[in-house]
C-alpha positions as CSV (number, residue, x, y, z in Angstrom):
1,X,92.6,45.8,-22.4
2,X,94.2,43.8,-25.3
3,X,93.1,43.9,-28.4
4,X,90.0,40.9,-29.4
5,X,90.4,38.3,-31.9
6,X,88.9,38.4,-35.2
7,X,85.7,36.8,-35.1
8,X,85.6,33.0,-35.7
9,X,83.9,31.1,-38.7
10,X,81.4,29.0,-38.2
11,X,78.1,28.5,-35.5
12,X,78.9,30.4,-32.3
13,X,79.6,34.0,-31.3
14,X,83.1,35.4,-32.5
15,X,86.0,33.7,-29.9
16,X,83.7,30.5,-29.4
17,X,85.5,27.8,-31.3
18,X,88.8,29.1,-30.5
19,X,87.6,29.2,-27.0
20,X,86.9,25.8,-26.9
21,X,89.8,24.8,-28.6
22,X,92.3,26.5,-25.3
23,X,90.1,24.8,-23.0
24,X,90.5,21.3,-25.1
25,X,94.1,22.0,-25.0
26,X,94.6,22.4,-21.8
27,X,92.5,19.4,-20.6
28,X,94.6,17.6,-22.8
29,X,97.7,18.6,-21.4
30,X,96.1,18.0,-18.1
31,X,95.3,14.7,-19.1
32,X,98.8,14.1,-20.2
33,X,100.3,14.6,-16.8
34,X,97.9,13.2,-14.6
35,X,99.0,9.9,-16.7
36,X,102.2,10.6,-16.3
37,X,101.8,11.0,-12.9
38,X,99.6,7.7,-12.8
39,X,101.1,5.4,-14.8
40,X,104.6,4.0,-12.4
41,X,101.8,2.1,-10.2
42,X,101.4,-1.0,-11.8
43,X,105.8,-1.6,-12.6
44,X,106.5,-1.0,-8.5
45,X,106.2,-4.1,-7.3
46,X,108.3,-5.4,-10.3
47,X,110.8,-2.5,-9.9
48,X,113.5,-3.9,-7.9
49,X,113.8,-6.9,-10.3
50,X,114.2,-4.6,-13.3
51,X,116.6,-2.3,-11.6
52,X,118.5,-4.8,-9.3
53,X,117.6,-2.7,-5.8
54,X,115.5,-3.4,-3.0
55,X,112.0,-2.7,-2.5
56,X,112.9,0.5,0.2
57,X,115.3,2.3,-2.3
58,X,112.6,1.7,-5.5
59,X,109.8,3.3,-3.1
60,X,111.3,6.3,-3.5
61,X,110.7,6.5,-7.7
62,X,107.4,7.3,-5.8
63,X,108.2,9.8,-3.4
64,X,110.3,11.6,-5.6
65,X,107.2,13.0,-7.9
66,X,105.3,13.2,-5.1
67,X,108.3,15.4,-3.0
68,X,109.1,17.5,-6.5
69,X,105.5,17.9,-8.0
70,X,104.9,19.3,-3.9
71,X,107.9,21.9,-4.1
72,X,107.9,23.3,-7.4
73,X,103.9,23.9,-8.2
74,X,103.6,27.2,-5.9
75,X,107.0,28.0,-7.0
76,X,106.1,27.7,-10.8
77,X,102.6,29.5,-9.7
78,X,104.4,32.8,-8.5
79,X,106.7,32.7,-11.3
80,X,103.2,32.2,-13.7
81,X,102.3,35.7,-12.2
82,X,105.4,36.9,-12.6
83,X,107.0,36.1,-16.2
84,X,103.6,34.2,-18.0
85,X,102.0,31.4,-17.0
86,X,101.7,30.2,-20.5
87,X,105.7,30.3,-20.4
88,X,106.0,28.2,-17.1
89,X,103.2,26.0,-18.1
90,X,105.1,25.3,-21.2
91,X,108.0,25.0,-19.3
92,X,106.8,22.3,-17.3
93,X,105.8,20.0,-20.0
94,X,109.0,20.3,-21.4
95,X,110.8,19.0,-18.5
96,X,108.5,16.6,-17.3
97,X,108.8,15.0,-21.4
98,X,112.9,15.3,-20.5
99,X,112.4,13.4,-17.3
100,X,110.2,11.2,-19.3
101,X,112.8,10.2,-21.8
102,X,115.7,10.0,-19.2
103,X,113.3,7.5,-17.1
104,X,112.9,5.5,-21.0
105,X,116.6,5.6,-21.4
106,X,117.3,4.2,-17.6
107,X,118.1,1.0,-16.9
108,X,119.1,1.6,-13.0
109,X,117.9,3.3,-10.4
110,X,119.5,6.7,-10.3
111,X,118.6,7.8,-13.8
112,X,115.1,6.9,-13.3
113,X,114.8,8.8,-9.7
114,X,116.3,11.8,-12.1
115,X,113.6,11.1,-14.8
116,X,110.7,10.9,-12.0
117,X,111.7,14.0,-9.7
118,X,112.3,16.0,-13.3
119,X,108.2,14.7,-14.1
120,X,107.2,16.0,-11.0
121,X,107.6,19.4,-11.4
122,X,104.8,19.4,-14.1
123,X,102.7,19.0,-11.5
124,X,101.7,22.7,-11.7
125,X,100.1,22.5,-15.5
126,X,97.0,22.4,-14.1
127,X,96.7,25.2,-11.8
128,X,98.4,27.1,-14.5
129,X,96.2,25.9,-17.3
130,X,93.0,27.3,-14.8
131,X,95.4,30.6,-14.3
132,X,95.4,31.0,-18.0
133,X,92.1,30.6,-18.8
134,X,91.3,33.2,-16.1
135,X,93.0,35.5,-18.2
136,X,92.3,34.7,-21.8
137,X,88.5,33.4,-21.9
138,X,85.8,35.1,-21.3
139,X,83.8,35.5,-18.0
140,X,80.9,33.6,-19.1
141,X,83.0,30.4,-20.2
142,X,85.2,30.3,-16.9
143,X,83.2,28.0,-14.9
144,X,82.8,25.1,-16.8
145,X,86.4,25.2,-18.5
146,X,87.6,25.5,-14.7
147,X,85.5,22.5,-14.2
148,X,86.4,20.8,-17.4
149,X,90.2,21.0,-16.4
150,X,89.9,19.5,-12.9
151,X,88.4,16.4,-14.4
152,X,91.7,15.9,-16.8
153,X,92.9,14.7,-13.1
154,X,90.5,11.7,-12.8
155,X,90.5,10.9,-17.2
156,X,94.2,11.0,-16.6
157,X,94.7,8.9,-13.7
158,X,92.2,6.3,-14.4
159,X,94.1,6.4,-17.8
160,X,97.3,5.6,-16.2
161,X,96.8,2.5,-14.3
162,X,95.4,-0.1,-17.5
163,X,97.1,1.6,-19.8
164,X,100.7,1.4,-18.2
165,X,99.7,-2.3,-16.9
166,X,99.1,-3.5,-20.7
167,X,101.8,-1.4,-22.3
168,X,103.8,-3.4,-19.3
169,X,102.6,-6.7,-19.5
170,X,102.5,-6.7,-23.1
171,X,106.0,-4.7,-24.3
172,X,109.6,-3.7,-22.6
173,X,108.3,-1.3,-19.3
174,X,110.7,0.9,-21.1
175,X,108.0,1.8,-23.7
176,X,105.1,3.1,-21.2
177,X,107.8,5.8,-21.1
178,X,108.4,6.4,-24.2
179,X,104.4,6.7,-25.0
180,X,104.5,9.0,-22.4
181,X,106.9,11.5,-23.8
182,X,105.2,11.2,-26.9
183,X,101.9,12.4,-25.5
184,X,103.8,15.4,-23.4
185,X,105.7,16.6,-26.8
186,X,102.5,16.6,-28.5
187,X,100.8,18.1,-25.4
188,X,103.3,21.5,-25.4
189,X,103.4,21.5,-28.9
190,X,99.5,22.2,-29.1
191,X,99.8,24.8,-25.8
192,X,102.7,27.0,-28.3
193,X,100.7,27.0,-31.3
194,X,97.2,27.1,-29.6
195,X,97.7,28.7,-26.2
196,X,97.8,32.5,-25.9
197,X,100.4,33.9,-24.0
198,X,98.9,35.6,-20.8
199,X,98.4,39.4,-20.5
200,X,98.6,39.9,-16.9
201,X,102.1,39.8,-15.3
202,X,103.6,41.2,-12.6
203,X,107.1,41.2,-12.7
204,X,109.0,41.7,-10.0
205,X,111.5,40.5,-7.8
206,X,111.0,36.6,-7.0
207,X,111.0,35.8,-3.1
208,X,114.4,33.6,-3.1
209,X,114.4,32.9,0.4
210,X,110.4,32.6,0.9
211,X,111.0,29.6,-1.8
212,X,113.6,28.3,0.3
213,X,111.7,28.4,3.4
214,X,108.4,26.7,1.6
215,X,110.7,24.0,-0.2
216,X,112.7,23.1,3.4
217,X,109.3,22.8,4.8
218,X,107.5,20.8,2.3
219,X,110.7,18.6,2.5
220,X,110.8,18.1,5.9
221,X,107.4,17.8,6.2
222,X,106.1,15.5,3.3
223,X,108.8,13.4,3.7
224,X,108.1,12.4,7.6
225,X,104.7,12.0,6.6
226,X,105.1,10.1,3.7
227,X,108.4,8.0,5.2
228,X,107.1,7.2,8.9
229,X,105.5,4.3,8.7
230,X,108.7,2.7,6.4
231,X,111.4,4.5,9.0
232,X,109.3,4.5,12.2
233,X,107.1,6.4,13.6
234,X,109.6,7.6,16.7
235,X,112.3,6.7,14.5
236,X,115.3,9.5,14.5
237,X,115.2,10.8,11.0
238,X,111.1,11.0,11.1
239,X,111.5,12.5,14.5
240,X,114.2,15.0,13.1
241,X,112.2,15.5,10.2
242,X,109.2,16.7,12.0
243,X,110.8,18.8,14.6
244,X,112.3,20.9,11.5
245,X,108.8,21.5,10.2
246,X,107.6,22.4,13.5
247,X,110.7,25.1,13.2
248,X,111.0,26.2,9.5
249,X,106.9,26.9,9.3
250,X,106.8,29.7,11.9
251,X,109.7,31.3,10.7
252,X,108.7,31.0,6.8
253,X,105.4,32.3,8.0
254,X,107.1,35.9,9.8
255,X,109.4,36.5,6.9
256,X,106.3,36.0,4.6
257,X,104.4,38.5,6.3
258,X,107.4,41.0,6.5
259,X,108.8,40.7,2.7
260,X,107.6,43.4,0.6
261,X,107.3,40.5,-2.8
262,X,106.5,37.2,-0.7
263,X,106.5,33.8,-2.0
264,X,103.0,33.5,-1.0
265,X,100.7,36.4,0.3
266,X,99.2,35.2,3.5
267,X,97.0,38.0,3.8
268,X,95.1,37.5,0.4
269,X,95.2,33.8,1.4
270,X,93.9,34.6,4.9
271,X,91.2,35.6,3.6
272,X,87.8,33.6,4.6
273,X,86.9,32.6,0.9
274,X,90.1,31.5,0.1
275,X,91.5,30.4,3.7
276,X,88.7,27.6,3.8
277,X,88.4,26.9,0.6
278,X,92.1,25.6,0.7
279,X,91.0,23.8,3.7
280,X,88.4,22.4,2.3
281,X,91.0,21.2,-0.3
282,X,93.0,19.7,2.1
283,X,90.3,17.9,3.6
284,X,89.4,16.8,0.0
285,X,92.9,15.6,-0.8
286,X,92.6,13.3,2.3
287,X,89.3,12.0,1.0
288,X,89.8,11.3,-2.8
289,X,93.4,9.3,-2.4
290,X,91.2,6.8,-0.4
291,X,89.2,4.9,-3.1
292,X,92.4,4.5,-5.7
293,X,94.3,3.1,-2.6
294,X,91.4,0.7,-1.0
295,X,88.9,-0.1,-4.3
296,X,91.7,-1.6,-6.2
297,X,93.1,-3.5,-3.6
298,X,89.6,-5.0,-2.6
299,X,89.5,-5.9,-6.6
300,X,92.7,-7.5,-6.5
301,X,93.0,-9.6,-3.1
302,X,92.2,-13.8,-3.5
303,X,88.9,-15.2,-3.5
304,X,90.6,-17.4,-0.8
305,X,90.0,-14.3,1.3
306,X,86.8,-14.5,1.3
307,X,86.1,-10.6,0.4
308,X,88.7,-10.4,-2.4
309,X,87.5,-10.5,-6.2
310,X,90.5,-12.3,-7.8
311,X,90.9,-9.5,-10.4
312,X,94.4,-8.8,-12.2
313,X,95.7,-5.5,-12.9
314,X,94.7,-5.4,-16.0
315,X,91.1,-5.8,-15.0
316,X,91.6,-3.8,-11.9
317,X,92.7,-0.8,-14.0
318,X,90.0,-1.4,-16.5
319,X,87.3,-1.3,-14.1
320,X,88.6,1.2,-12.2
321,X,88.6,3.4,-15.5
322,X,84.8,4.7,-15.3
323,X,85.4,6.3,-12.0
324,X,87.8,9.0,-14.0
325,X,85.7,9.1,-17.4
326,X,82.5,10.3,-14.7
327,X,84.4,12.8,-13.0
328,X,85.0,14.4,-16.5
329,X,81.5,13.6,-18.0
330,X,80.0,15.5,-14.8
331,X,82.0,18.8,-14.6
332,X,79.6,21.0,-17.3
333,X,76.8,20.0,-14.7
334,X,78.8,21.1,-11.9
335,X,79.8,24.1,-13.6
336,X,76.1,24.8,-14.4
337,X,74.9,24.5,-11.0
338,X,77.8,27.0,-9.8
339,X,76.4,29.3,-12.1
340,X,72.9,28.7,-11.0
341,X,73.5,28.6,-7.3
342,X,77.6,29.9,-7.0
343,X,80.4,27.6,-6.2
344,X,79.9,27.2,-2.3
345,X,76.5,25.4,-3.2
346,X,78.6,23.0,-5.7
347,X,81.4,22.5,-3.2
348,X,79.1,21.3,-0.1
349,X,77.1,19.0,-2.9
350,X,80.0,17.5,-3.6
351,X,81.5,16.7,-0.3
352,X,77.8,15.4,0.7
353,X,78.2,13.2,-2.3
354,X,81.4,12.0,-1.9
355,X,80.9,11.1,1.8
356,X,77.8,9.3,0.9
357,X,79.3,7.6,-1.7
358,X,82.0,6.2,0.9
359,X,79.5,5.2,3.0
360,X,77.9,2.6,0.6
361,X,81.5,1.4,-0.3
362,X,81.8,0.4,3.3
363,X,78.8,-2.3,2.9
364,X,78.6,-2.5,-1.0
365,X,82.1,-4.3,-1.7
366,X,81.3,-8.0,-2.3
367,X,80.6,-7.9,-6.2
368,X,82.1,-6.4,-9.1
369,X,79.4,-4.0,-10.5
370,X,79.3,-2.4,-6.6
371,X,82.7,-1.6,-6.5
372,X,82.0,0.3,-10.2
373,X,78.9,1.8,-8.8
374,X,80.5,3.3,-5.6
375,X,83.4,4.6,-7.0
376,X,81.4,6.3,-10.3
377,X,79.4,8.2,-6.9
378,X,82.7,9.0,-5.3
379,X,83.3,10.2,-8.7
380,X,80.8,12.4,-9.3
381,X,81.1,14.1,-5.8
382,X,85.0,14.6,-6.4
383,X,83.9,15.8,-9.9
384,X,81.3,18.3,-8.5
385,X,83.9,19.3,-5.9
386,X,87.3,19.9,-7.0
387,X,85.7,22.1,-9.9
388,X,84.8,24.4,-7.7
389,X,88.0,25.2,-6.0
390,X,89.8,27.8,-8.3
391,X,86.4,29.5,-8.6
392,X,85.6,30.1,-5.0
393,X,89.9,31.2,-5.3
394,X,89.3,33.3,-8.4
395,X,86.2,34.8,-6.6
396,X,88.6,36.6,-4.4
397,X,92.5,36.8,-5.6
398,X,93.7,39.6,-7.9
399,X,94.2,39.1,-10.9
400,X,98.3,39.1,-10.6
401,X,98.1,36.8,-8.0
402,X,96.0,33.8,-9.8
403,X,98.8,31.5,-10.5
404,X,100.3,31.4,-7.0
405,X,96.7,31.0,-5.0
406,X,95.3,28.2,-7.1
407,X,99.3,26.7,-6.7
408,X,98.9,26.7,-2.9
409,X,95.7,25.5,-3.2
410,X,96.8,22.4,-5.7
411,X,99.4,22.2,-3.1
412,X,97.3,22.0,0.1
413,X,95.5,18.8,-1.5
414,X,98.6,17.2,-2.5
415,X,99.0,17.4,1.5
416,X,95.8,16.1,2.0
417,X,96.8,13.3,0.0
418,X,100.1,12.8,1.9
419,X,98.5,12.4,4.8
420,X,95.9,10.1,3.7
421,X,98.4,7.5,2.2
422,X,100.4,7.6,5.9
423,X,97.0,7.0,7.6
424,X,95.6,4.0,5.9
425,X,99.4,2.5,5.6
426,X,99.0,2.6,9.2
427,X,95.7,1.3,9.4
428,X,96.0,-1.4,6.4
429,X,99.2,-2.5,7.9
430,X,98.4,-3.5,11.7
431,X,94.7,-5.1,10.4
432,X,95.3,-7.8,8.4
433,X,94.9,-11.8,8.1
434,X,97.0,-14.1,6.7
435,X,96.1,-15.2,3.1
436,X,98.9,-18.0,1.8
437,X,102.1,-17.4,2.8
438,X,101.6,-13.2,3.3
439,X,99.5,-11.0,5.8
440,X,96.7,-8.9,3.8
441,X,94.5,-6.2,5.0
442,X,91.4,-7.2,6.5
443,X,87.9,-6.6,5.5
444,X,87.5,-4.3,8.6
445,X,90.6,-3.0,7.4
446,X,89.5,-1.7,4.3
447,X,85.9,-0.5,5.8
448,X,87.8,1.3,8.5
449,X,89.5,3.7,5.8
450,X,86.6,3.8,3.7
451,X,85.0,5.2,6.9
452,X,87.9,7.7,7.2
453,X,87.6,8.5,3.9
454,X,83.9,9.4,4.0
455,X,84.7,11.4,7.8
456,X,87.1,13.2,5.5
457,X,84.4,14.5,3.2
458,X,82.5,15.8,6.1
459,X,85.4,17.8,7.5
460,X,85.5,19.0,3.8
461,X,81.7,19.6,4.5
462,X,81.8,21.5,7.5
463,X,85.0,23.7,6.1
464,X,82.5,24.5,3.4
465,X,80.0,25.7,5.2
466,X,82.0,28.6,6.4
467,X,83.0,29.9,2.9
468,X,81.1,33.2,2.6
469,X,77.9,32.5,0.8
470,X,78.8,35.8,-1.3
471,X,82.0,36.4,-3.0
472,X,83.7,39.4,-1.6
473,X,85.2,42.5,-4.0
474,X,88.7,42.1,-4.8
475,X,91.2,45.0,-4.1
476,X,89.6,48.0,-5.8
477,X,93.1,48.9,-7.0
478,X,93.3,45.8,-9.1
479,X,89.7,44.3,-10.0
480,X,90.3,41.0,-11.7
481,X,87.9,41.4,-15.0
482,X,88.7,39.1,-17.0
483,X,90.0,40.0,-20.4
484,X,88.4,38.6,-24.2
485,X,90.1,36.6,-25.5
486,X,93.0,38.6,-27.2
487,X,95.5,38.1,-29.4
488,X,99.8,38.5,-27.7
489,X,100.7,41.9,-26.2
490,X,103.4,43.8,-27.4
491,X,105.4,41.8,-24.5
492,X,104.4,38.5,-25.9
493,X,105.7,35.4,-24.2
């Protein structure tokens, strides 16, 4: 066990303050890329003006975070295991602040697609960040640091839409980027001085061809889903594209099971706990990309419409921003009730709550304050939820294989999301009505994938349900205890 820190001045027992000053970290760098993430939203309907393309080629300064930030985060997981996570965590900031400034510097289309794919493959700091507080806080702080991280995803992408739509509105488009890299340089700065490097790692041989496989797949797969309702639906490429998913999946799947170092241990992720708990995070992925599609949109839409508030972006984004700040303010309570009750109990109250809150948006969406309300309860439920999700992992996964479990399970919910943005595209696109001189979606429209959203949380709900109420013992050759907080090992990242 490595050696403990001296103890800390001040109120507290020894470790506390610098305890809470990794977990502030972190959330911070969390923070930082869920912005970064975020904050493209409000410039894409402008995009083809600044950059002199059409609308289909600017689409894909989406698509490419979404297709990177998919492929790399249970690569840089397993390699977390493997070499540090502190290292690849660091890592990843400091590409995604290089794809940052590349995207400030661009003034075409290219460059930026560069700049966005290299920003998506930071998408892993936040399973990471969890992965390293596994293994440098103590037990008793875990929970609600888990809990506090996870909500960096909603402070960070409320963040992302006002703030790029004033910095926008108000300065060059160039200089959201710039702010941008400024808050990821100061982000990996505070994780090398602040961080701890990780004591666990496994070393190894890394599974080339099992991160091949899971990238051809992802590829294939993500980019059918995400690309179907543009190309077609029976369209050639979206056709080809799904056929090689139906392939590449079984096949990745045999070699995983037969390679001695796999990309991704099926059997420790076959496991009930964790098998449904990603499930559940799939389901939950679906569910929480519904109210940032449909809310602001419903904010956004003509008063001609009759259901529309007239709101501009600016607005939109600001009244959007609570629903982020409450998933943050409620994680201590949701990590306080996990330890009161365990995670499952936390995981099915926030899927009831989430559903319920869905619910009410279907019939409370004709004034301002209800469209706060509903999405501060979606809020809380997703805040209650998500939390809960690398505890009900950590319950179960050795210790050397922490990184690459929360990964998949990060990655399972980016699918989720995927699949949700194809769905209501589908839906929002063949109901609409004609407002001026363009087609809208319909108030029936927007109910129907608020509906979907809330039938969402109930899948989540019933996936829950079948997580063992007890967390079962790890593999008695490597018991995850988790070690004090400690200062580097001799092999120091």
């Amino acid at each position: 066990m490595p050696p403990t820190l001296p103890p800390a001045t001040g109120a507290g027992p020894p470790g506390s303050r610098r305890s809470r000053i990794i977990v502030a970290v972190l959330t911070f760098a969390g923070i930082t890329v869920a912005f970064v993430q975020s904050m493209v939203f409000p410039i894409v309907p402008h995009l083809p003006t600044y950059l002199n393309a059409s609308s289909a080629d600017t689409a894909w300064v989406v698509t490419a975070t979404l297709l990177s930030g998919a492929v790399t985060t249970p690569v840089t997981g397993r390699l977390g295991d493997m070499y540090g996570r502190r290292r690849m965590l660091l890592l990843g900031l400091t590409v995604m602040v290089v794809g940052t400034v590349i995207s400030a510097l661009s003034a075409s289309l290219p460059p930026l697609l560069v700049g966005r794919t290299l920003q998506g493959l930071a998408n892993g700091v936040i399973p990471l960040g969890v992965s390293v507080m596994r293994d440098v806080l103590p037990a008793e702080k875990l929970p609600t640091s888990t809990a506090v991280m996870y909500g960096s995803l909603g402070v960070g992408g409320s963040l992302g839409l006002p703030v790029a739509a004033i910095l926008a509105d108000s300065f060059d488009w160039h200089v959201m980027f710039w702010t941008a890299a400024a808050l990821g340089s100061v982000a990996a700065l505070l994780v090398a001085l602040l961080v701890p490097p990780s004591p666990v790692r496994t070393g190894g041989r890394f599974d080339v061809t099992g991160a091949v496989g899971l990238a051809t797949g992802l590829v294939c797969l993500l980019l059918a889903v995400s690309k179907g309702e543009d190309w077609g639906w029976d369209s050639g490429p979206t056709l080809a594209l799904s056929a090689g998913a139906a392939i590449v999946w079984p096949l990745w799947g045999w070699f995983q099971l037969r390679s001695p170092q796999p990309m991704v241990d099926l059997r420790t992720n076959a496991r009930p706990q964790v098998l449904f708990t990603h499930l559940t995070g799939l389901a939950l992925g679906f569910a929480v990309f519904v109210t940032g599609l449909v809310l602001p949109q419903l904010l956004q839409m003509p008063e001609e419409t009759g259901y529309g508030l007239g709101k501009s972006l600016v607005v939109t984004g600001l009244l959007m921003a609570p629903q982020g700040m409450t998933m943050m303010a409620v994680s201590p309570l949701a990590a306080r009730l996990t330890k009161a009750k365990g995670p499952k109990v936390t995981l099915v109250t926030g899927s009831v709550i989430t559903g319920t809150g869905y619910l009410l948006a279907t019939v409370l969406m004709s004034e301002v304050w209800q469209i706060v309300v509903t999405s501060c309860i979606v809020a809380v439920g997703v805040g209650f939820a998500l939390g809960t999700l690398p505890a009900l992992v950590i319950g179960v996964v050795p210790v050397s294989q922490t990184g690459a479990a929360i990964s998949l399970n990060t990655l399972m919910r980016s699918i989720g999301t995927s699949v949700s943005s194809a769905v209501a595209g589908v839906i929002l696109a063949h109901m609409t009505i004609d407002s001026g001189n363009e087609a809208v979606p319909s108030q029936n429209g927007l109910r129907a994938v608020l509906a979907i959203g809330a039938g969402a949380a109930s899948i989540a709900l019933v996936f829950a349900s079948f997580i063992p109420g007890r967390q079962p013992a790890t593999d008695a050759t490597e018991t995850p205890v988790l070690p004090v907080l400690g200062k580097p090992t001799a092999d120091a990242e």
